[in-house]
C-alpha positions in Angstrom: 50.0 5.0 -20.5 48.9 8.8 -19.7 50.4 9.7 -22.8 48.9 7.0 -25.4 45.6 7.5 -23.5 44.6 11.3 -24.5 41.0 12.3 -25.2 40.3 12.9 -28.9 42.8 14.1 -31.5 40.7 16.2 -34.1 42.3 17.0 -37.9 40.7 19.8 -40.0 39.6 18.5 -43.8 39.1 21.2 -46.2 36.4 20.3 -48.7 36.3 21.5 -52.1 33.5 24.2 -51.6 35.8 25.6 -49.2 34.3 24.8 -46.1 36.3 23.7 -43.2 35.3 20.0 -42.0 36.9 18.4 -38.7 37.1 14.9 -38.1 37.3 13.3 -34.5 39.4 10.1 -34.2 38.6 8.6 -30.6 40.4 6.3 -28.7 38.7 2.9 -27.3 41.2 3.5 -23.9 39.3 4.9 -20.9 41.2 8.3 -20.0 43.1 7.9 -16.1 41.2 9.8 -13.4 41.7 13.6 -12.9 41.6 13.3 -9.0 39.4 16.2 -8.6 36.5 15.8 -6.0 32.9 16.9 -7.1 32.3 19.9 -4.5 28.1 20.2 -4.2 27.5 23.9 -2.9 24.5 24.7 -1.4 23.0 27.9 -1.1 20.4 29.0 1.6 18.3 31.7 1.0 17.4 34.2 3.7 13.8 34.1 4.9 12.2 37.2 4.0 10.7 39.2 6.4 7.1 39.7 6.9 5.5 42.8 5.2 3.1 45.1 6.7 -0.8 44.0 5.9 -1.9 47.7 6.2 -0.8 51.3 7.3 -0.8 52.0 10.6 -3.2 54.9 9.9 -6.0 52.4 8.4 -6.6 51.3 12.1 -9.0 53.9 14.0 -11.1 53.0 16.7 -14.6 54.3 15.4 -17.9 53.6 17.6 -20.1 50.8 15.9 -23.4 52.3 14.0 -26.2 53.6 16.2 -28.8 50.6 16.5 -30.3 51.2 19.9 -30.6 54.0 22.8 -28.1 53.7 25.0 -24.2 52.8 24.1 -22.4 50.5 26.4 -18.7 51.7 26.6 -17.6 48.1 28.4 -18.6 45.7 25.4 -18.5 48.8 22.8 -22.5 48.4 21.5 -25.6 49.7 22.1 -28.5 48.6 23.9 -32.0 49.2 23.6 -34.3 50.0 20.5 -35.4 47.7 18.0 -34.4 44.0 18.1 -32.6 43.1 14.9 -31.2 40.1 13.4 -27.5 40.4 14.6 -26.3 38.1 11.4 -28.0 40.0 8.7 -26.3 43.3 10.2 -22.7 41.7 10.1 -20.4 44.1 7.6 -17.5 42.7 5.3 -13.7 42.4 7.3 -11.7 45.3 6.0 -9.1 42.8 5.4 -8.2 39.7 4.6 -4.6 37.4 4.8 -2.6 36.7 2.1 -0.3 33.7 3.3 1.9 33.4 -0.1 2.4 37.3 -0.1 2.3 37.8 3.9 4.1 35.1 5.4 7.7 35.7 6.6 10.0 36.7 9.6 9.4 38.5 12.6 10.6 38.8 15.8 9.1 36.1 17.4 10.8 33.5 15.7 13.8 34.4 17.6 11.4 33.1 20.7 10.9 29.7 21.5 6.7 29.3 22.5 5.7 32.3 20.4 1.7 32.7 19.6 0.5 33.4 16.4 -1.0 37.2 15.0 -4.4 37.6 15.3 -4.3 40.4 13.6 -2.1 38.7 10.6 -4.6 35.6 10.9 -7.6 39.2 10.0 -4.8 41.0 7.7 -4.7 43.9 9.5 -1.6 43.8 10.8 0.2 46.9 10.5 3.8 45.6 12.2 5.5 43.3 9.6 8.8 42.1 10.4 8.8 44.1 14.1 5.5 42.1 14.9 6.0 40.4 18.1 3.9 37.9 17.2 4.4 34.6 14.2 3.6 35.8 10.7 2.6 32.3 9.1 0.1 29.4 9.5 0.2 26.8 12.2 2.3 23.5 11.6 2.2 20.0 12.6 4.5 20.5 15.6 3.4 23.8 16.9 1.2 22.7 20.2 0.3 24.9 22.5 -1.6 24.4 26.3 -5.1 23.4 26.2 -6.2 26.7 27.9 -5.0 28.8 25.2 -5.8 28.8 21.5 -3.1 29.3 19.4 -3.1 33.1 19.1 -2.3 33.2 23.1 -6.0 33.8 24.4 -7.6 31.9 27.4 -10.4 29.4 26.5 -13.4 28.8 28.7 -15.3 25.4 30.1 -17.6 26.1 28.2 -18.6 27.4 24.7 -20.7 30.6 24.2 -24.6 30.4 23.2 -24.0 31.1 19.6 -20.8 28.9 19.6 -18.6 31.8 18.6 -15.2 33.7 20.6 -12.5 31.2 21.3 -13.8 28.1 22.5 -13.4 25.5 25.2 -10.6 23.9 26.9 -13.1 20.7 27.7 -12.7 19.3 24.1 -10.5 19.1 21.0 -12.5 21.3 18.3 -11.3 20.8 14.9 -14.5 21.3 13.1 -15.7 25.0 12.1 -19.1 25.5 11.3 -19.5 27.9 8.1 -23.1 29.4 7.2 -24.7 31.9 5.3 -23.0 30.4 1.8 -24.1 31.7 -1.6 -25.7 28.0 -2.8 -24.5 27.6 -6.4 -23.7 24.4 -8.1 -20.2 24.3 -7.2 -20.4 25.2 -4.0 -18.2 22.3 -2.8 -15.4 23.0 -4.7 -15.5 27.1 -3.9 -15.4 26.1 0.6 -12.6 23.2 -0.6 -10.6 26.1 -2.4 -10.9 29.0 0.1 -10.6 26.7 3.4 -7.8 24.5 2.2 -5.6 27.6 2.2 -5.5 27.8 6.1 -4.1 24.3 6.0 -4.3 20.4 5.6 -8.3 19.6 5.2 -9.2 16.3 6.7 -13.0 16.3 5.9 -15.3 18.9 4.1 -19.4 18.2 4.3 -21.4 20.9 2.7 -25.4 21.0 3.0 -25.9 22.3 -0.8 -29.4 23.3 -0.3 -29.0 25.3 3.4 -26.0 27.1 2.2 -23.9 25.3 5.2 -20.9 23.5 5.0 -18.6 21.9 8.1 -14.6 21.7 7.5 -12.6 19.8 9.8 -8.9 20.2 9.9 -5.9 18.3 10.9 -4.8 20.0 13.5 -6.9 22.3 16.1 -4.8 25.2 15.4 -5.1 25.4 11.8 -9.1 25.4 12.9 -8.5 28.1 15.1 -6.7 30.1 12.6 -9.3 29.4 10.0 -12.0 30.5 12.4 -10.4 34.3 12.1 -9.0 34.3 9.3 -12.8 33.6 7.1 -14.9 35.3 9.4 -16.5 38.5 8.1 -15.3 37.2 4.9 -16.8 36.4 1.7 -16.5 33.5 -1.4 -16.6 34.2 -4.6 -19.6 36.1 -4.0 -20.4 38.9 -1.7 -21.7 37.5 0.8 -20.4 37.1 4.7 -19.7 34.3 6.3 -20.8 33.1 9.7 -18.1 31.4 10.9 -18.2 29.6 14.4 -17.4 26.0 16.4 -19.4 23.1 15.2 -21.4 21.3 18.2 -20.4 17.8 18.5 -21.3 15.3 16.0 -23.8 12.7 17.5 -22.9 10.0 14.8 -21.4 7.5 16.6 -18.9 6.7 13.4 -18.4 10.3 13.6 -17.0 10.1 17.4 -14.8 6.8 16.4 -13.0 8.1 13.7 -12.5 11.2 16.3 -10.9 8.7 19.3 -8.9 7.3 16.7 -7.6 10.6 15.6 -6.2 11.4 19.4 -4.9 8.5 19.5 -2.9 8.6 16.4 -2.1 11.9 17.5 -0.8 11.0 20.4 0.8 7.9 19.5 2.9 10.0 17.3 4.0 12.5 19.9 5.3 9.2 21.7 7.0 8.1 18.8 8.7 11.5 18.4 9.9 11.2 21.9 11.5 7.9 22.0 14.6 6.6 20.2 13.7 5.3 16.2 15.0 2.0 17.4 13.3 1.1 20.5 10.3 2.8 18.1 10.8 -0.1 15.6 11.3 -2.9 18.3 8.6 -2.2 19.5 6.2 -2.0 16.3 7.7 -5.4 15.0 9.6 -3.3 11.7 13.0 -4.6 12.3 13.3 -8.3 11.2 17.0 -8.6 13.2 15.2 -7.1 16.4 11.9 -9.6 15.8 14.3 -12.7 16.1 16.8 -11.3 19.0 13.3 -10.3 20.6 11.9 -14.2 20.4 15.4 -15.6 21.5 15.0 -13.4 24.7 11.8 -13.7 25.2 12.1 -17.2 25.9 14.3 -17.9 28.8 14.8 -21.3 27.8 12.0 -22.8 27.3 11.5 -23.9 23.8 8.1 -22.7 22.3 7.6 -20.0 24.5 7.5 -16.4 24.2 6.7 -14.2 27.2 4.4 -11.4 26.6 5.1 -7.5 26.6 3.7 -7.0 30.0 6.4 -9.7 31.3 9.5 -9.1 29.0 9.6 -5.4 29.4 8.6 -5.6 33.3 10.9 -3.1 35.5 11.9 -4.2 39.1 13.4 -5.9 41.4 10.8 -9.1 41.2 11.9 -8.6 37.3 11.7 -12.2 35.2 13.9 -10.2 32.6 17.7 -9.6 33.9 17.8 -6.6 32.3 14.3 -5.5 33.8 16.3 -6.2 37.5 19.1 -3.6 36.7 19.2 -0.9 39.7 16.3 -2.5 41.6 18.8 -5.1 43.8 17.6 -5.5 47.3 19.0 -8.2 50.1 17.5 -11.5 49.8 14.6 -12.1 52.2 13.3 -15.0 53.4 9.2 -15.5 53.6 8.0 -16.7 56.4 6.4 -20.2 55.5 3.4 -19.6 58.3 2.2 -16.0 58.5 0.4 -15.8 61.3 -0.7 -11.8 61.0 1.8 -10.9 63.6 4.9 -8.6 63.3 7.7 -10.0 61.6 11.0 -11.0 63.5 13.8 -8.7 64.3 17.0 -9.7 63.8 18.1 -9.8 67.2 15.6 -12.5 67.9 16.8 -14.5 64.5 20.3 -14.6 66.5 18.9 -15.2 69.5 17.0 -18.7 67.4 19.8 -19.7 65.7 22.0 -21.5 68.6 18.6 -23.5 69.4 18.1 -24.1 65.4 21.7 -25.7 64.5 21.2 -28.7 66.9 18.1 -29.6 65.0 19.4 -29.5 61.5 22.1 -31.5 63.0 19.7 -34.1 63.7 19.1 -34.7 60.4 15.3 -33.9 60.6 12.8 -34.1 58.3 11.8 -30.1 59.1 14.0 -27.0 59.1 14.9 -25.2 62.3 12.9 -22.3 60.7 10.1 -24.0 60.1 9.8 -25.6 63.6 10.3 -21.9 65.0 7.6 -21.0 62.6 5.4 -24.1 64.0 5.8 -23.5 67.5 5.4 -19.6 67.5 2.3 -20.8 65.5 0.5 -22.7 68.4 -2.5 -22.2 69.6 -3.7 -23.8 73.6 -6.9 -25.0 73.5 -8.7 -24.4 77.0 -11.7 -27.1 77.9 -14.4 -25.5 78.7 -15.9 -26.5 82.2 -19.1 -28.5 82.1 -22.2 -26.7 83.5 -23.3 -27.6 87.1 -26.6 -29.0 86.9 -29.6 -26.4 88.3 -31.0 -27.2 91.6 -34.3 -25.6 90.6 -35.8 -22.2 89.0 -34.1 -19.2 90.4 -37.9 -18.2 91.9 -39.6 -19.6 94.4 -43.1 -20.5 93.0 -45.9 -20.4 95.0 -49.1 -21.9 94.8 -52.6 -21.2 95.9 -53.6 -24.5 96.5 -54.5 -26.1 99.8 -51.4 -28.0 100.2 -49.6 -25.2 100.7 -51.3 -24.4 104.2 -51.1 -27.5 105.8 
């Protein structure tokens, strides 16, 4: 069979120009299989390590421009002289990141619970790969305490007057507030382009007239990163942005849609944590598990379906058998009169039971317990004694009246 099955059989036909023709005869017969497996070969590229932002000689620690009289070494400014307008005297970030070109390795992802570059999130970092810190943006699953932001530094109760530094620990921020924006006509579409590189955008509003737009992100710590990584910086113009926390929106669609988000959020932690099948019990998305779940859920009784609160119920008092499993106690009997006092011990429930049996032999229409319950249950009545009737008023009453004397 091999042999009358081969491939194609091909005959050279010489033409009468000279050239060389071939002619392929195939065969209708499908060719037996070779036996050879298909081997599919993957090939994982190394990460590349993270490159340095800047030369460690661009940093130098030079004293801000004189504004006032006196400089104040502790928050490194000076104090005194003229008042000016602390936004308008804001200078250009010497740096700026490049997440395509600066993203990569370093030695924190070797560390479980590392905290992000601050100084990669300003692009000045002058470390690369031996940066102790994570050289790319924030993901979904990087979460991080609420006291900390996600660069590692301690948030406060409360935010700051001007709604700048790092922000609270009392609420979940993901809004940045963005002023000082050249206004154009596309102004929209420049914010979208330059803020939706820090990472997924859930909500852009931009005041085209004030120069003001308000970004909120996905997550809080692609907000945080944001926060650093555009302030000082400019558009497509020169200008520099003030970039701080947005105050809380007062729309009450506004704070909804934000209670629905933490609990989306947090629904989806849950679902994370639990096993995918108990997951799609319990969301109704397995058919099979619907039908075993209403066959349960009954206990016999046709029509009825108990609800969650009752079918998934732990403990010993359990309707579901299941539920019951590791919460088995000893059977106790109530007492069918409680009377407030201490319950019997079971000496004295010995001590009843010889007295009790002759009873039930009777054939009774009560129990011997509850005739011990009955008579431990009585109250005496006491009559009260009648009143003995007054002989008079418990004063003597004396009278001026001539009667008296005689």
């Amino acid at each position: 069979m091999a042999d009358t099955a081969e491939q194609v059989e091909a005959a050279p036909v010489v033409e009468q120009d000279g050239q060389e023709m071939v002619l392929a005869t195939t065969n209708t017969e499908v060719a037996a299989p070779t036996g050879k497996k298909v081997v599919k070969k993957i090939i994982r590229k190394k990460k590349r390590p993270a490159r340095a932002q800047v030369d460690p000689d661009f940093i130098t620690s030079e004293p801000p421009p004189q504004t006032g009289t006196i400089f104040n070494i502790w928050y490194n400014k000076w104090s005194g002289g003229d008042r000016e307008d602390k936004y308008l005297s804001k200078t250009k970030a010497k740096g700026r990141c490049n997440v395509v070109k600066d993203s990569g390795y370093t030695k924190a992802d070797s560390l479980p619970g590392s905290y992000f570059c601050l100084r990669f999130a300003r692009g000045i970092c002058p470390n690369g790969q031996d940066c102790e810190f994570l050289h790319r943006l924030p993901g979904t699953y990087d979460h991080f305490n609420p006291n900390v932001d996600c660069f590692g530094r301690d948030k406060f109760s409360d935010y700051r007057d001007d709604m700048g530094g790092v922000g609270s620990f009392m609420r979940q921020n993901r809004t940045v507030y963005v002023g000082r924006i050249h206004v154009t006509d596309d102004i929209e579409e420049i914010v979208a382009r330059h803020f939706a590189e820090w990472g997924p955008v859930e909500r852009i509003r931009v005041l085209n007239t004030r120069g003001v737009a308000f970004v909120t992100y996905v997550n809080q710590a692609n907000a945080e990163f944001a926060k650093e990584a555009m302030s000082h910086q400019s558009l497509d113009h020169d200008e520099v942005l003030n970039v701080r926390w947005a105050t809380a929106d007062p729309n009450p669609m506004a704070q909804a849609r934000e209670a629905r988000n933490i609990e989306e959020q947090a629904a989806d932690a849950i679902r994370r944590a639990l096993p995918a099948e108990f997951v799609a019990e319990i969301e109704g998305r397995d058919p099979e598990a619907r039908k075993r779940r209403k066959i349960e859920s009954s206990y016999g009784l046709e029509g009825y379906e108990a609800p969650d609160e009752v079918h998934f119920a732990r403990g010993a008092q359990s309707v579901n058998p299941l539920g019951r499993q590791g919460f088995g106690v000893e059977y106790q009997e109530r007492p069918m009169i409680e009377n407030g006092e201490a319950s019997e011990t079971p000496a004295q429930v010995e001590e009843q039971q010889p007295h009790q049996e002759p009873q039930q032999e009777g054939g009774g229409i009560f129990s011997g317990s509850t005739l011990a319950a009955l008579n431990k249950a009585k109250v005496s009545v006491a009559s009260k004694p009648k009143a003995a009737a007054s002989a008079g008023p418990l004063v003597a009453y004396g009278s001026d009246s001539d009667s008296d004397d005689e």
